[in-house]
KOLBA-713226 format. One record per residue (C-alpha): residue number from 1; y, x negated, z negated. Coordinates in nm, 2 decimals, padded with zeros to 4 digits. Example, Ala and Ser with C-alpha at 12.3 -4.5 7.8 and 13.67 -1.06 7.14 Angstrom:
REM residues 2
LOLUM    nr        y        x        z
LOLUM     1   -00.45   -01.23   -00.78
LOLUM     2   -00.11   -01.37   -00.71
***
This chain:
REM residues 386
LOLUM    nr        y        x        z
LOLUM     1    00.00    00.00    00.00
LOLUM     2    00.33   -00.16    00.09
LOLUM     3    00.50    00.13    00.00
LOLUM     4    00.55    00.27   -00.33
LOLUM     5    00.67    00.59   -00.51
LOLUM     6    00.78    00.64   -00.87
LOLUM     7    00.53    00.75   -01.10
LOLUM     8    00.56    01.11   -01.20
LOLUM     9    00.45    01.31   -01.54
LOLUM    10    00.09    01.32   -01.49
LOLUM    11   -00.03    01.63   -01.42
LOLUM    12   -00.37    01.79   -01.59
LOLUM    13   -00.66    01.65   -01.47
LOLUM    14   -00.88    01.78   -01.13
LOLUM    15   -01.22    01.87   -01.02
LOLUM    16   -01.35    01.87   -00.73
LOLUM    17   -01.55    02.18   -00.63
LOLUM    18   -01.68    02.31   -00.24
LOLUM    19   -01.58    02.59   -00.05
LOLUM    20   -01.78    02.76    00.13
LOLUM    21   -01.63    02.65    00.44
LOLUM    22   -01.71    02.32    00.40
LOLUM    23   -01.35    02.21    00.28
LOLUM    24   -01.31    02.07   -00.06
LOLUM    25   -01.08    02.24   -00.35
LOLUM    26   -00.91    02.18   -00.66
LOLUM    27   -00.97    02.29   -01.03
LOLUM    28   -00.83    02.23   -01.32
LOLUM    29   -01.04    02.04   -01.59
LOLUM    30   -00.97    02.00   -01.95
LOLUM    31   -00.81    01.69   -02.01
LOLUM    32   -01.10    01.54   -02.25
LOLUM    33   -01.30    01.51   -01.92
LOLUM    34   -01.12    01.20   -01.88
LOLUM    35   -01.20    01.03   -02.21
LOLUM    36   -01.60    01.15   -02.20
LOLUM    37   -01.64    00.95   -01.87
LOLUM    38   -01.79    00.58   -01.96
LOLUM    39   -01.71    00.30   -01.81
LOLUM    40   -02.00    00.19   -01.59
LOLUM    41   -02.04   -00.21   -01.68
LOLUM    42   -02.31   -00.16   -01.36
LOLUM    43   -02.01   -00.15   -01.11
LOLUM    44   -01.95   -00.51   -01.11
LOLUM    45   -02.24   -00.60   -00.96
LOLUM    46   -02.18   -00.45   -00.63
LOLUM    47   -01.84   -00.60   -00.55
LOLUM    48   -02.06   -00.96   -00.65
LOLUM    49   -02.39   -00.93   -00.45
LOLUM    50   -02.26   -01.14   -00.18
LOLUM    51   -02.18   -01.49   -00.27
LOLUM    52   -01.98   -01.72   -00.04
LOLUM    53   -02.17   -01.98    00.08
LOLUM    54   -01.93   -02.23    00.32
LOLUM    55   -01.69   -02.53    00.37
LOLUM    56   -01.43   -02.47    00.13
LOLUM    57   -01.25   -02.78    00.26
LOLUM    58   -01.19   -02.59    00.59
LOLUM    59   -00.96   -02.30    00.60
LOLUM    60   -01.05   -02.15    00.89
LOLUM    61   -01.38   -02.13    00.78
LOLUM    62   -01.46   -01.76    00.78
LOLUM    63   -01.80   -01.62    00.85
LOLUM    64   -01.89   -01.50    01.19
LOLUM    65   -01.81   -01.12    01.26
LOLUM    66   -02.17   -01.14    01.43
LOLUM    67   -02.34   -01.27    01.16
LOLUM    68   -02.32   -00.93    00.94
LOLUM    69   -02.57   -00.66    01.09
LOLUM    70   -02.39   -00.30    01.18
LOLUM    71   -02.40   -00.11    00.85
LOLUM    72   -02.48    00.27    00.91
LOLUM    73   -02.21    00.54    00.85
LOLUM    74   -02.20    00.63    00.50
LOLUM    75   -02.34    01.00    00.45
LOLUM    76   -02.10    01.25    00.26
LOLUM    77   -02.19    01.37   -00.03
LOLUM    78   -02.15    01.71   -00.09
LOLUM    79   -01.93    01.66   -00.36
LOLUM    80   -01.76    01.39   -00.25
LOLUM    81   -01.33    01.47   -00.19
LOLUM    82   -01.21    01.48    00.14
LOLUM    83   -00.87    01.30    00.27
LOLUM    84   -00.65    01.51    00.57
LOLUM    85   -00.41    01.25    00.71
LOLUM    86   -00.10    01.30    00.86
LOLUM    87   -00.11    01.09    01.21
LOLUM    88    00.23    01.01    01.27
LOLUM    89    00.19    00.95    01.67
LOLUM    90    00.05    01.26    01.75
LOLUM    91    00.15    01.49    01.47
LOLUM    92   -00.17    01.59    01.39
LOLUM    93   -00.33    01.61    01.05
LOLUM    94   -00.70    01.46    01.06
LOLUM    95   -00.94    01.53    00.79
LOLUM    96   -01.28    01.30    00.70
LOLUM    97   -01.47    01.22    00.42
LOLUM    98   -01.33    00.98    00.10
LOLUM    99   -01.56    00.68    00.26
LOLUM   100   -01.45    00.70    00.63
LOLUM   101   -01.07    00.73    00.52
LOLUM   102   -01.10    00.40    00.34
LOLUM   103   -01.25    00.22    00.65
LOLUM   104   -00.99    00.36    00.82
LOLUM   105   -00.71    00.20    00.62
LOLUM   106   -00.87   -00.16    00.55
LOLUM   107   -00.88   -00.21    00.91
LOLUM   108   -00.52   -00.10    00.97
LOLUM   109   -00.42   -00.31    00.66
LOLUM   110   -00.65   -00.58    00.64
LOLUM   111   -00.74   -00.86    00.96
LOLUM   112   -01.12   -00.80    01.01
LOLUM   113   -01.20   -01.20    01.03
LOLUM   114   -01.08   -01.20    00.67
LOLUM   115   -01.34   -01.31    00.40
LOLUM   116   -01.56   -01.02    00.34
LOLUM   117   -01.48   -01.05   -00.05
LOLUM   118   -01.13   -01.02    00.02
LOLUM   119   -01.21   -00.71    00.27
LOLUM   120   -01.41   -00.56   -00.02
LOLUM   121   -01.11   -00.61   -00.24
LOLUM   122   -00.89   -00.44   -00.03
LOLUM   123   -01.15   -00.10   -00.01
LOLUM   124   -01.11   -00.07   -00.36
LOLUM   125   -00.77   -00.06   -00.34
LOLUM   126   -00.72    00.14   -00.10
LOLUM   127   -01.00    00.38   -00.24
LOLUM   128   -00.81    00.40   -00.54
LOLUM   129   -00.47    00.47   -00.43
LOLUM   130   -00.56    00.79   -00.25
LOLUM   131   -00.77    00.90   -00.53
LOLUM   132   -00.48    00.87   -00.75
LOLUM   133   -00.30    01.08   -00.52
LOLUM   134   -00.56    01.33   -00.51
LOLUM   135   -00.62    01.42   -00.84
LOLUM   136   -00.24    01.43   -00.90
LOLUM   137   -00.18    01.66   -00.57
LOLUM   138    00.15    01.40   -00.50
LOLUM   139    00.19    01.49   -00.15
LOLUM   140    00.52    01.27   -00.15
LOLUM   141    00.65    01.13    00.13
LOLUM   142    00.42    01.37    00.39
LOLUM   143    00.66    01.58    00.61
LOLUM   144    00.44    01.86    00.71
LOLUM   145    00.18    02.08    00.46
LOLUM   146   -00.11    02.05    00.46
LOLUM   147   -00.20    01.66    00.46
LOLUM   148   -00.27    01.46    00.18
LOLUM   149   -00.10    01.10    00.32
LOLUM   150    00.01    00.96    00.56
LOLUM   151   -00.10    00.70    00.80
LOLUM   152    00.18    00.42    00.74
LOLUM   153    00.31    00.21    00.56
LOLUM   154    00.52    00.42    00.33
LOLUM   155    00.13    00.50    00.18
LOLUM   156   -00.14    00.31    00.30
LOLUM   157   -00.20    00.24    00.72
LOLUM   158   -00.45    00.42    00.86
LOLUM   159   -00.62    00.35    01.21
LOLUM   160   -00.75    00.71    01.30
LOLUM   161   -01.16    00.78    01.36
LOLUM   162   -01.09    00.84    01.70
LOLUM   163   -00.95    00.54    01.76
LOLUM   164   -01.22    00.34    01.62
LOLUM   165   -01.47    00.47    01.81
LOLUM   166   -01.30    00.45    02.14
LOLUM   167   -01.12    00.10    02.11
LOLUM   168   -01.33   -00.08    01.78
LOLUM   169   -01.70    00.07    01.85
LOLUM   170   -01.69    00.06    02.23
LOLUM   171   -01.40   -00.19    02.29
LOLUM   172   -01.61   -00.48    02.21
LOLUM   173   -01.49   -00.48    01.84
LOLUM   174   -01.83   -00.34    01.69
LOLUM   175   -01.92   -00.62    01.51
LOLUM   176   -01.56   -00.64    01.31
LOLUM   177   -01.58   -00.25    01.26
LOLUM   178   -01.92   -00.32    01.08
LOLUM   179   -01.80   -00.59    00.86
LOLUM   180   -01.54   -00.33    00.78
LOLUM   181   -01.80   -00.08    00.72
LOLUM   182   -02.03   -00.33    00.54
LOLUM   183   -01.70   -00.40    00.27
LOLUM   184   -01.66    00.00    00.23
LOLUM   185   -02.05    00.04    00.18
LOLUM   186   -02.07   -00.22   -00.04
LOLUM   187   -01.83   -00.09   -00.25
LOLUM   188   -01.88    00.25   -00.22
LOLUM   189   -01.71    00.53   -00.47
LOLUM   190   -01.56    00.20   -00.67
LOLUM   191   -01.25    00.25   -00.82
LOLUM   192   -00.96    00.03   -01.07
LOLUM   193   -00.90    00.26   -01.36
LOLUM   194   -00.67    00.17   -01.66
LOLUM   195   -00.75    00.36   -01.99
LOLUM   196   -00.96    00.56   -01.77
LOLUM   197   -00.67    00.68   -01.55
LOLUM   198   -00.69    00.52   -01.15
LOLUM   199   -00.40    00.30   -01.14
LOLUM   200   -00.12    00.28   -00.85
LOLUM   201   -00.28   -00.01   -00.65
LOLUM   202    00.00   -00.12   -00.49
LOLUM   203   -00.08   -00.47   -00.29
LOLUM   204    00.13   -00.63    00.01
LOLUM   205    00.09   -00.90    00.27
LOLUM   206    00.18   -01.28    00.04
LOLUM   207    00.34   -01.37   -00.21
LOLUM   208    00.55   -01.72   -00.22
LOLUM   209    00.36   -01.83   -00.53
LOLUM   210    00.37   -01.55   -00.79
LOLUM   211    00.37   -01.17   -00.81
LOLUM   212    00.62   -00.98   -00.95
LOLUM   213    00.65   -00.76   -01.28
LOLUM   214    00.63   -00.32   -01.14
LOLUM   215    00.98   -00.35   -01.35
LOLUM   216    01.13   -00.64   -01.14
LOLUM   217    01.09   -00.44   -00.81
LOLUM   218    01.07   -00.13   -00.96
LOLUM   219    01.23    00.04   -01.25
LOLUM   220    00.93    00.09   -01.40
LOLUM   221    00.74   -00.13   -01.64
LOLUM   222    00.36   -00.08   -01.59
LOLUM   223    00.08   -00.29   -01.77
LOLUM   224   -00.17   -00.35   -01.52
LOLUM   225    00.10   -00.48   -01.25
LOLUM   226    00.20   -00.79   -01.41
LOLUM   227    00.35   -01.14   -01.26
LOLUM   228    00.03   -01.38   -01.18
LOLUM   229    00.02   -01.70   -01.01
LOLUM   230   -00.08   -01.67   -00.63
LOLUM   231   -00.05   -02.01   -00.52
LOLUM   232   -00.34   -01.98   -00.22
LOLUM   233   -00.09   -01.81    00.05
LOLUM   234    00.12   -02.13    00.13
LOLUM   235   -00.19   -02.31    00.33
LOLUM   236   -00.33   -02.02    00.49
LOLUM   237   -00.04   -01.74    00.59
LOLUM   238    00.06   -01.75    00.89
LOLUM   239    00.47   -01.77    00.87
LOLUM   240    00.47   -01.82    00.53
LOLUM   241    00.87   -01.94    00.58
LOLUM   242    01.05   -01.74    00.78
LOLUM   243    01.47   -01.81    00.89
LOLUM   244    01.74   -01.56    00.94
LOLUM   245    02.08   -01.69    01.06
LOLUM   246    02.40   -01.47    00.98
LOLUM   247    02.72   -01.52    01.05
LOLUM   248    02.97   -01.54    00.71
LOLUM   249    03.09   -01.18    00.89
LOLUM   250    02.77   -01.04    00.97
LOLUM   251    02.63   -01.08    00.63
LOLUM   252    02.91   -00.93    00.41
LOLUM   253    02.93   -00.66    00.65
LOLUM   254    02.52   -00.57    00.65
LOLUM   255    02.59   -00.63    00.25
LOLUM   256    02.89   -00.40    00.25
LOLUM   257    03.14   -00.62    00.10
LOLUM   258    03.47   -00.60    00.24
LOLUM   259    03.52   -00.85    00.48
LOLUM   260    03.87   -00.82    00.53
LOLUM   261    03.95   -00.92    00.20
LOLUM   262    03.65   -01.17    00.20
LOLUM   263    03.76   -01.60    00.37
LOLUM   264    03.58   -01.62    00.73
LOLUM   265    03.69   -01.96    00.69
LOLUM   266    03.38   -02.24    00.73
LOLUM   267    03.19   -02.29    00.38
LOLUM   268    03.13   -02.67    00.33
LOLUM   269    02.78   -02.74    00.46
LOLUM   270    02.52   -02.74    00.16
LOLUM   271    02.22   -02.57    00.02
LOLUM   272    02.06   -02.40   -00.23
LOLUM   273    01.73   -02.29   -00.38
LOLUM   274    01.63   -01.97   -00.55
LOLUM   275    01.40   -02.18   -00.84
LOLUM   276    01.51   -02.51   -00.88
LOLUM   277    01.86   -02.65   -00.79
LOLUM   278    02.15   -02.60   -00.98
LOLUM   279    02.44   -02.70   -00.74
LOLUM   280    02.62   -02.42   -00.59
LOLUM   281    02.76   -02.39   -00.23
LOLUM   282    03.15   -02.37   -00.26
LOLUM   283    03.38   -02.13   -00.10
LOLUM   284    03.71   -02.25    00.09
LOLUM   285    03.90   -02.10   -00.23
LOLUM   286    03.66   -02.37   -00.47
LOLUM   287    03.48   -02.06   -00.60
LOLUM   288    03.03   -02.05   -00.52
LOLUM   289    03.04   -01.81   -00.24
LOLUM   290    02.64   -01.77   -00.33
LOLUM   291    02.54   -01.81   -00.67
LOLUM   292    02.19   -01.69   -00.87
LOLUM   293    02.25   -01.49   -01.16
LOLUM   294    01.89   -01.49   -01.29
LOLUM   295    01.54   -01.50   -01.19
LOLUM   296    01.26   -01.26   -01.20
LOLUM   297    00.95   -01.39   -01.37
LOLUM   298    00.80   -01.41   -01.06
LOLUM   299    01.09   -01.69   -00.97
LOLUM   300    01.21   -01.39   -00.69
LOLUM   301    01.61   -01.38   -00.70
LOLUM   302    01.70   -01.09   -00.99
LOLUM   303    02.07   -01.09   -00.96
LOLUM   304    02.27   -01.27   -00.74
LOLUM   305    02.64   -01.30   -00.62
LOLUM   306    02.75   -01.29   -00.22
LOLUM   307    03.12   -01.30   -00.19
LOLUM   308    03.19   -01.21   -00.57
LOLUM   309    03.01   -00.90   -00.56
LOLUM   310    02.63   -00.86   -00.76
LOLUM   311    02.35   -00.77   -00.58
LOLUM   312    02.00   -00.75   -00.66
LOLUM   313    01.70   -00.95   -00.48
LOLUM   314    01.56   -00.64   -00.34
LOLUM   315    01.88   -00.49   -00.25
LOLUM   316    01.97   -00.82   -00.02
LOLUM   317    01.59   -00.80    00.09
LOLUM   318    01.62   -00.44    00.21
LOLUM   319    01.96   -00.46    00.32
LOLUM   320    01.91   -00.80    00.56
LOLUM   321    01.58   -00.65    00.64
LOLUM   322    01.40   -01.00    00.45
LOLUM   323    01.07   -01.04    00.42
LOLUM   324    01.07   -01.10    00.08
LOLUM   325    01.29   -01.13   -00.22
LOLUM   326    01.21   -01.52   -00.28
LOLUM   327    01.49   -01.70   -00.08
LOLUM   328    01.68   -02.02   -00.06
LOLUM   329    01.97   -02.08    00.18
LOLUM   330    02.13   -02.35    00.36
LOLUM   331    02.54   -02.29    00.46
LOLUM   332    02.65   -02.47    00.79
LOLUM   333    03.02   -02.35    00.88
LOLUM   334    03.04   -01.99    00.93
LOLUM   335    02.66   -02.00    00.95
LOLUM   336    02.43   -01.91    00.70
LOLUM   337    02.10   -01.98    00.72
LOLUM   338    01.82   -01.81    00.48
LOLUM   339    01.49   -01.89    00.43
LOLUM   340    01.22   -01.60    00.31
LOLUM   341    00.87   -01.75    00.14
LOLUM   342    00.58   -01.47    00.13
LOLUM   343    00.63   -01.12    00.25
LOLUM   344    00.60   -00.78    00.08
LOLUM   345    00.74   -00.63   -00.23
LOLUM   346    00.49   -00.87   -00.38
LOLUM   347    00.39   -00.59   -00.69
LOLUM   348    00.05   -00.63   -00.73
LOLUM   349   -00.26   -00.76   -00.50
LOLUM   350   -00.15   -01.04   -00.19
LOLUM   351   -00.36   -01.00    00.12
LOLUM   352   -00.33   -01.35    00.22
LOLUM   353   -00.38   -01.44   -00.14
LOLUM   354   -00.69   -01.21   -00.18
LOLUM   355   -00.83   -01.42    00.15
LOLUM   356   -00.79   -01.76   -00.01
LOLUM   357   -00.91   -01.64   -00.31
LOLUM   358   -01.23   -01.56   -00.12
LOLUM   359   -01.24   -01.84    00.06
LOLUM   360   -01.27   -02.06   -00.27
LOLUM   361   -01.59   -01.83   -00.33
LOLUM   362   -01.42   -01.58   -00.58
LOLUM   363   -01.56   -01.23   -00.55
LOLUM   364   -01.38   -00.91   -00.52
LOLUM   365   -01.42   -00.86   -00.88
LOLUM   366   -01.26   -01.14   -00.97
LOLUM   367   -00.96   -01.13   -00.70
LOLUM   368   -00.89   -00.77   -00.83
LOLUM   369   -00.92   -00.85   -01.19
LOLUM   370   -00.64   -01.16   -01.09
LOLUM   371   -00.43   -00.92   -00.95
LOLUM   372   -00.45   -00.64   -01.14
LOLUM   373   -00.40   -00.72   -01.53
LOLUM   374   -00.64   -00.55   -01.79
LOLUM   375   -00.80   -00.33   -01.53
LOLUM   376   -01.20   -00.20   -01.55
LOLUM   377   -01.42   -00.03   -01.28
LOLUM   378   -01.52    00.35   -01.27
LOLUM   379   -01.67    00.56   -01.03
LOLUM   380   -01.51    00.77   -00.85
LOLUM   381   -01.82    01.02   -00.90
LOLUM   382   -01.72    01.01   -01.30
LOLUM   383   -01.36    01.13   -01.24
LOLUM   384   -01.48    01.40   -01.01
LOLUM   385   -01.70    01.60   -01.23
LOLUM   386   -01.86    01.95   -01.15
***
């Protein structure tokens, strides 16, 4: 999920009951049927069964697509919820089992010639963030009624059935839909719970060394989404750095500072970093023109000042479209060059860090539990009680 919405009151718990039609319902259950369900120690062992066995020493080491045989489409089980998603190309809403929906998503989200581990990882996730959005009926952020999510980015991306039959099953990409399918199997009805609630999953693409805090990004504090060390992304992301160039002009005005009252004369040529230096860049009138306020814990820029007006990281992220909030600059004349490390809100699980994780031979059990602080695994079958 690279997007995110604000947590809401819970509302009373679900259950899951057919209709006679086929279609699955809603029902209120008393809120005690959380606490009775136990926490199934067993549901480790299936996101461990496959160890990694390889060159660790070689980064683009990943296991041949070819090498896994094609696992079989999971069977529904009569119980089991289903997911209607909104298409946003065709306007359609498509409807498919819990299981299907998930394979759907990790290979819209996720690079098939990732580490299986990682791709396991990433099913759980994503299997847990729509569940939470079930059992909560948030329809947030869906424009028509009727669908549960939608397929981007603003909730999880979604590659439609359809599509990966016709261009993954017979477009010569059957062997990467059934690692995909092999990751979903293999994890099949897991789920991250947290005091027996599903958590909000939230993951992104990399980090530039650490995660963030929910409350750094967010304006909510949440225990489970917690800064962690992610150093693996640096060797292995592809555009890891990333420079924008703005003119003095341009960036006040996509900022919204007043540029008429703001010097478009050149800034002496210097530079600065986000985490370590000190030394400010200097303004024509001897004032810093660019100066850190403070640091997240996840040494992202908190506060910062841009032509004597405060801004938060995410606010210059989102409004100089940035990858990232993590940033150093480098002032050349009117120029102003800055440089983006990781991309993504970076709340919760990296992608890219999940990979390298795996790579070193760390199971999806163990990159979730990295990323996701205090966490334990249910099944989704225990939340979902007749």
């Amino acid at each position: 999920m690279k997007g995110f919405r604000e947590w809401r009151r819970r509302k009373p718990t679900l259950r899951w009951t057919p209709h006679r039609r086929g279609t699955i319902r809603l029902r209120r259950l008393a809120p005690a049927a959380w606490l009775a369900a136990p926490l199934l120690a067993a549901l480790l062992l299936p996101l461990a069964v496959i160890p990694l066995h390889r060159d660790h020493n070689d980064p683009s080491a990943v296991p041949e697509a070819t090498a896994h045989p094609a696992a079989p489409e999971l069977p529904a089980a009569a119980d089991a919820p289903q997911v209607s998603v909104y298409l946003s190309r065709s306007g359609q809403i498509e409807s498919l089992p819990l299981e299907d929906y998930v394979t759907g998503v990790i290979a819209a989200e996720m690079p098939a010639d990732f580490e299986l581990e990682a791709l396991k990882a990433q099913a759980v996730a994503a299997r847990t963030f729509i569940l939470r959005r079930l059992l909560a009926g948030d329809t947030s952020g869906v424009p028509v009624p009727g669908a549960d999510v939608t397929d981007t980015v603003s909730h999880q991306a979604y590659v439609s059935k359809d599509t990966l039959e016709q261009q993954w099953a017979l477009g010569g990409k059957s062997a990467e839909l059934a690692k995909l399918r092999r990751a979903v199997k293999e994890t099949r009805g897991v789920i991250m719970t947290y005091k027996g609630q599903p958590i909000t999953a939230s993951f992104f693409a990399s980090s530039g060394g650490y995660t963030e805090n929910s409350e750094d990004y967010w304006s909510a504090t949440v225990p489970y989404l917690r800064s962690v060390a992610s150093p693996w992304e640096q060797e292995i992301t592809p555009n890891f750095k990333v420079s924008h160039t703005f003119s003095t002009e341009e960036l006040l005005s996509k900022l919204g500072v007043n540029t008429a009252s703001s010097s478009k004369e050149s800034i002496p040529a210097t530079s600065h970093s986000s985490v370590f230096a000190i030394t400010q860049p200097i303004s024509a009138e001897g004032t810093p023109f660019m100066k850190v306020l403070s640091l997240t814990t996840g040494h992202h820029i908190k506060e910062i000042s841009i032509g004597g007006v405060v801004f938060s990281g995410r606010e210059v992220r989102e409004k100089l479209h940035l990858r990232s909030s993590q940033f150093t600059w480098s002032i050349h004349g009117t120029q102003i060059v800055i440089t983006t490390y990781g991309n993504g809100h970076s709340v919760g699980m990296s992608q890219w860090g999940a990979n390298g994780m795996a790579k070193e031979g760390k199971t999806a059990t163990q990159i979730l539990k990295h990323y996701y602080s205090g966490i334990s695994f249910n099944q989704v079958s225990t939340l979902l009680k007749k």
